[in-house]
C-alpha positions as CSV (number, residue, x, y, z in Angstrom):
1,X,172.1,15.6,64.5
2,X,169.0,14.6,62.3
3,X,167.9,18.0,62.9
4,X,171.1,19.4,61.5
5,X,171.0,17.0,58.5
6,X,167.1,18.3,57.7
7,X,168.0,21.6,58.1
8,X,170.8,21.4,55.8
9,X,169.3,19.4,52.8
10,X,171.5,16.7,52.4
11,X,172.3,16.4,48.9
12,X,170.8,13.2,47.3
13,X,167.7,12.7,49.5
14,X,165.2,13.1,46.8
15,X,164.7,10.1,44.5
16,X,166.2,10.7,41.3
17,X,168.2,9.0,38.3
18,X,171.5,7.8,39.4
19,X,174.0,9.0,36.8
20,X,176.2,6.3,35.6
21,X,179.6,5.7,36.1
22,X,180.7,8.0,32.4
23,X,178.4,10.8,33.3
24,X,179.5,11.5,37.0
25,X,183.4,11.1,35.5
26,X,182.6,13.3,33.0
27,X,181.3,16.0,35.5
28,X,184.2,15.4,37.9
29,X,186.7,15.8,35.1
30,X,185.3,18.4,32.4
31,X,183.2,20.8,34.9
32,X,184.9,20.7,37.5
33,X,188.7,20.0,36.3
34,X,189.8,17.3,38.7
35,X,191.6,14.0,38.6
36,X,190.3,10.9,38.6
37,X,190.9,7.7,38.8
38,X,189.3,4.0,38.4
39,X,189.3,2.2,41.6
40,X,188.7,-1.9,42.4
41,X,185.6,-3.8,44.0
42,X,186.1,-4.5,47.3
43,X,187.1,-8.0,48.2
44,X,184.1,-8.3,51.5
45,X,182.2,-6.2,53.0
46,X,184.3,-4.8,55.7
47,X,185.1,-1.0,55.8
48,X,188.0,-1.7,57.9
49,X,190.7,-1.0,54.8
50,X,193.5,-2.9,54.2
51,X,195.5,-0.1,53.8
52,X,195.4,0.7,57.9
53,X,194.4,4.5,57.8
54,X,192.0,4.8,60.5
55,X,190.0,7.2,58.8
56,X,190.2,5.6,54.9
57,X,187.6,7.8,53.2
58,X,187.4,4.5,50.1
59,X,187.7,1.6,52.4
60,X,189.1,-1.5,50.5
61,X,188.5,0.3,47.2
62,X,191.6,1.5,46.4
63,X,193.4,-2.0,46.8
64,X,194.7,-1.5,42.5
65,X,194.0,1.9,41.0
66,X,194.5,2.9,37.3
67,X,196.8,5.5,36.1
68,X,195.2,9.2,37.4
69,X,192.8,10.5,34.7
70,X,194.2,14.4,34.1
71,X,191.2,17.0,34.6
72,X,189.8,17.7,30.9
73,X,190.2,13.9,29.9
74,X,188.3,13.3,26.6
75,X,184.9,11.5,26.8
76,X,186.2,7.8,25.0
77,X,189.1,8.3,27.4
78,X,186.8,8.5,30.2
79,X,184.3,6.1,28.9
80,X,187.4,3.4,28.1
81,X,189.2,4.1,31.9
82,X,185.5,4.5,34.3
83,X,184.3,1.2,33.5
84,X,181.0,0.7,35.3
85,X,181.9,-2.0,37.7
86,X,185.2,0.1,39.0
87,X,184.3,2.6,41.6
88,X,185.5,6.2,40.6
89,X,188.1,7.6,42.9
90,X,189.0,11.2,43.5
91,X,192.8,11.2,44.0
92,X,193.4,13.7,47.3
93,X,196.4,16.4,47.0
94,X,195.5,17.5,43.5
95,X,193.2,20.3,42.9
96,X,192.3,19.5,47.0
97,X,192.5,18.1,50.1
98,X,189.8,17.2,52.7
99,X,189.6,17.5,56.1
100,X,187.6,14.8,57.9
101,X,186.0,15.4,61.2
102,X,182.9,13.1,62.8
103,X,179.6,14.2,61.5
104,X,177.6,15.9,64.3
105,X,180.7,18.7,64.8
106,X,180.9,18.8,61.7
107,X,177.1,20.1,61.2
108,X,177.6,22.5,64.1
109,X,180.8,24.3,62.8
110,X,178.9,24.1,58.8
111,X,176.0,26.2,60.3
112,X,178.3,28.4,62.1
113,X,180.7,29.4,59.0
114,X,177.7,29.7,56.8
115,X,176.1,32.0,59.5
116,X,179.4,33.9,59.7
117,X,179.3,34.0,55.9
118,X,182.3,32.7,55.8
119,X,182.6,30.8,51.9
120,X,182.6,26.9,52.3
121,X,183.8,24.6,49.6
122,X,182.1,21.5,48.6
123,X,181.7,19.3,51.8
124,X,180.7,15.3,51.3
125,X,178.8,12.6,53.7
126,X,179.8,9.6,54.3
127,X,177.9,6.9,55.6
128,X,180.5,6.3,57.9
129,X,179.5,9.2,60.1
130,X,182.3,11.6,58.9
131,X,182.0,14.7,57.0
132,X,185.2,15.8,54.6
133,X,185.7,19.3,53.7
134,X,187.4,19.8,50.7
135,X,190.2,22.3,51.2
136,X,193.2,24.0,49.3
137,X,195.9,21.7,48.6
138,X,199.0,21.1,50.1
139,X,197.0,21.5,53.6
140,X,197.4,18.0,54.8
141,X,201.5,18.4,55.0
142,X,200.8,21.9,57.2
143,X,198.0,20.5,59.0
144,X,199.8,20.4,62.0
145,X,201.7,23.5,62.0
146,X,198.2,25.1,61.1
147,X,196.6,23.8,64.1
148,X,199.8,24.5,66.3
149,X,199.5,28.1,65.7
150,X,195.6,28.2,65.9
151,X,196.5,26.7,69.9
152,X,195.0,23.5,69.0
153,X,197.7,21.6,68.9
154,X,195.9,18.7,70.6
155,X,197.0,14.8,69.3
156,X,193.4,13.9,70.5
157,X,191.6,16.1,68.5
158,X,189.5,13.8,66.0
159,X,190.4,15.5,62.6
160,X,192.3,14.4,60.0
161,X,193.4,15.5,56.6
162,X,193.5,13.9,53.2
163,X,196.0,14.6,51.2
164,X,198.6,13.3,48.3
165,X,198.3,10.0,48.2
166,X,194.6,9.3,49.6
167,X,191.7,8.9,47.7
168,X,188.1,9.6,48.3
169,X,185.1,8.1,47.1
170,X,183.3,9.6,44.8
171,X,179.3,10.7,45.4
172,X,177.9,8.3,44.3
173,X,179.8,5.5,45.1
174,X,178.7,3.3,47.9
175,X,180.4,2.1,51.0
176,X,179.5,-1.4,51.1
177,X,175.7,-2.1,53.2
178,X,175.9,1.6,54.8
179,X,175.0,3.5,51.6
180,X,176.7,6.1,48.9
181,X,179.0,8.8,49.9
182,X,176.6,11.6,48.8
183,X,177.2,15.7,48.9
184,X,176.0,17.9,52.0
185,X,177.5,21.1,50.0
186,X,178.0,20.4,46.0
187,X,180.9,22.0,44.1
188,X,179.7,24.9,42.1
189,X,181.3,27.7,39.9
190,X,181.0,30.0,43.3
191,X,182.4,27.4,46.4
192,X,186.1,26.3,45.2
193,X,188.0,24.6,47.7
194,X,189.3,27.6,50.1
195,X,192.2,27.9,52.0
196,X,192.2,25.6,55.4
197,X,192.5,28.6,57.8
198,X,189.3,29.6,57.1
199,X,187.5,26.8,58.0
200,X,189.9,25.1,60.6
201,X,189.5,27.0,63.8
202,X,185.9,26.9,63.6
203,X,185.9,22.6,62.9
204,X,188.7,22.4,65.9
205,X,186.6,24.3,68.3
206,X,183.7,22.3,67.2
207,X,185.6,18.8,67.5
208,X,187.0,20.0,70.8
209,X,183.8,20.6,72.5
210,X,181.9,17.4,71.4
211,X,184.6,15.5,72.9
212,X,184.7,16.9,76.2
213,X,180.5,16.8,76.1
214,X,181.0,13.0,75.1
215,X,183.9,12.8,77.5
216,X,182.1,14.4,80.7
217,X,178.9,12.3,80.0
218,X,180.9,8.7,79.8
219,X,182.7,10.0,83.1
C-alpha cells in the first residue's frame, strides 16, 4: 500500500504553509461553491464518535455545528463563522456525497479507473485508513439499489456512503494524534464529483476481493 501511496503523490506530503482556517473556507466556499460549516473541538482524543456511525468521517467534531455556510459566502461572513479554533466541516448531501471504502482497495480500484480513463472526482485520506470519494449527490439514499443492480448486493461489503446529514472533515483538519485529513485527488475546474455508477463497480470489486484475500489468509 505504501507503494500505491508513492505512486499516487499524496497530496500534502511536501512541507509547505498550512493555510489558515479563513483561507481554506474561502477556497471551499468561493472556488469551489460548497457548504460549509464551523464544527466543535473534540472533547478527548478518541475517534470513536459519539454520534455511533461506525465509519464517522469527523469523529467527535461535529458534537454542535453552526448554521451551514451557503457556497459564495462573503469573506467577513466567512472570517466571523470559521473561527480558527472550530474545525471546518464539509456538510455531505449538498453539492456531494462520498463514498468510503478502506484504503488499500481503495488505491487499487484509483489506479484502475484512472488507467481505464475513467474521470474521478476529488478523493480525500484520512488517517483513519479510509479513502472517501466524493460523488454526485443524492447517492447515499440509492446506494443500495445501485449496488443491487451492479450484483453486489453483499451487507458485508465494507463501503459506505455519506450523505445528507454527515459531515466530513475538511483537509486540513486533523483527526486527533493520527494526523490531517489531506487530498489524494484535489478538486479542480476539470474532476467534479461524477455520478456513483461510474466509480462503484470498480470500488465493490475491489473491496470484495481484499476481503476474501484477508478472509482466506486469517482462515
Amino acid at each position: 500500500m505504501d507503494k500505491l501511496f508513492g505512486t499516487l503523490r499524496l497530496v500534502g506530503g511536501r512541507r509547505r504553509t498550512r493555510p489558515t482556517p479563513f483561507q481554506t473556507a474561502t477556497e471551499y466556499s468561493e472556488r469551489w461553491g460548497w457548504t460549509l460549516a464551523a464544527g466543535s473541538p473534540p472533547p478527548h482524543t478518541s475517534l470513536r464518535c459519539e454520534c455511533a456511525v461506525p465509519l464517522c468521517a469527523a469523529p467527535n467534531l461535529h458534537r454542535q455545528v453552526g448554521p451551514p455556510i451557503a457556497p459564495g459566502a462573503s469573506a467577513e461572513e466567512l472570517a466571523a463563522r470559521c473561527p480558527a479554533d472550530a474545525p471546518l466541516l464539509l456538510p455531505t448531501g449538498h453539492q456531494f456525497d462520498v463514498l468510503d471504502v478502506p484504503a488499500q482497495p481503495g488505491l487499487q480500484a484509483l489506479v484502475r479507473l484512472e488507467r481505464m480513463g475513467t474521470q474521478v472526482g476529488p478523493v480525500l485520506a484520512s488517517p483513519t485508513g479510509r479513502l472517501l470519494f466524493f460523488v454526485a449527490p443524492r447517492t447515499a439514499e440509492h446506494l443500495p439499489d445501485l449496488l443491487y443492480r451492479m450484483g453486489w448486493d453483499d451487507a458485508s461489503l465494507d463501503l459506505a456512503c455519506h450523505g445528507l446529514g454527515s459531515y466530513l472533515a475538511a483537509p486540513p483538519v486533523p483527526l486527533g494524534a493520527l494526523g490531517p485529513m489531506r487530498w489524494l485527488r484535489r478538486p479542480t475546474a476539470d474532476n467534479h464529483p461524477p455520478e456513483a455508477r461510474l466509480l462503484l463497480g470498480t470500488l465493490a470489486y475491489a473491496c470484495h476481493r481484499t476481503r476474501d484475500r484477508e478472509a482466506s489468509l486469517a482462515g
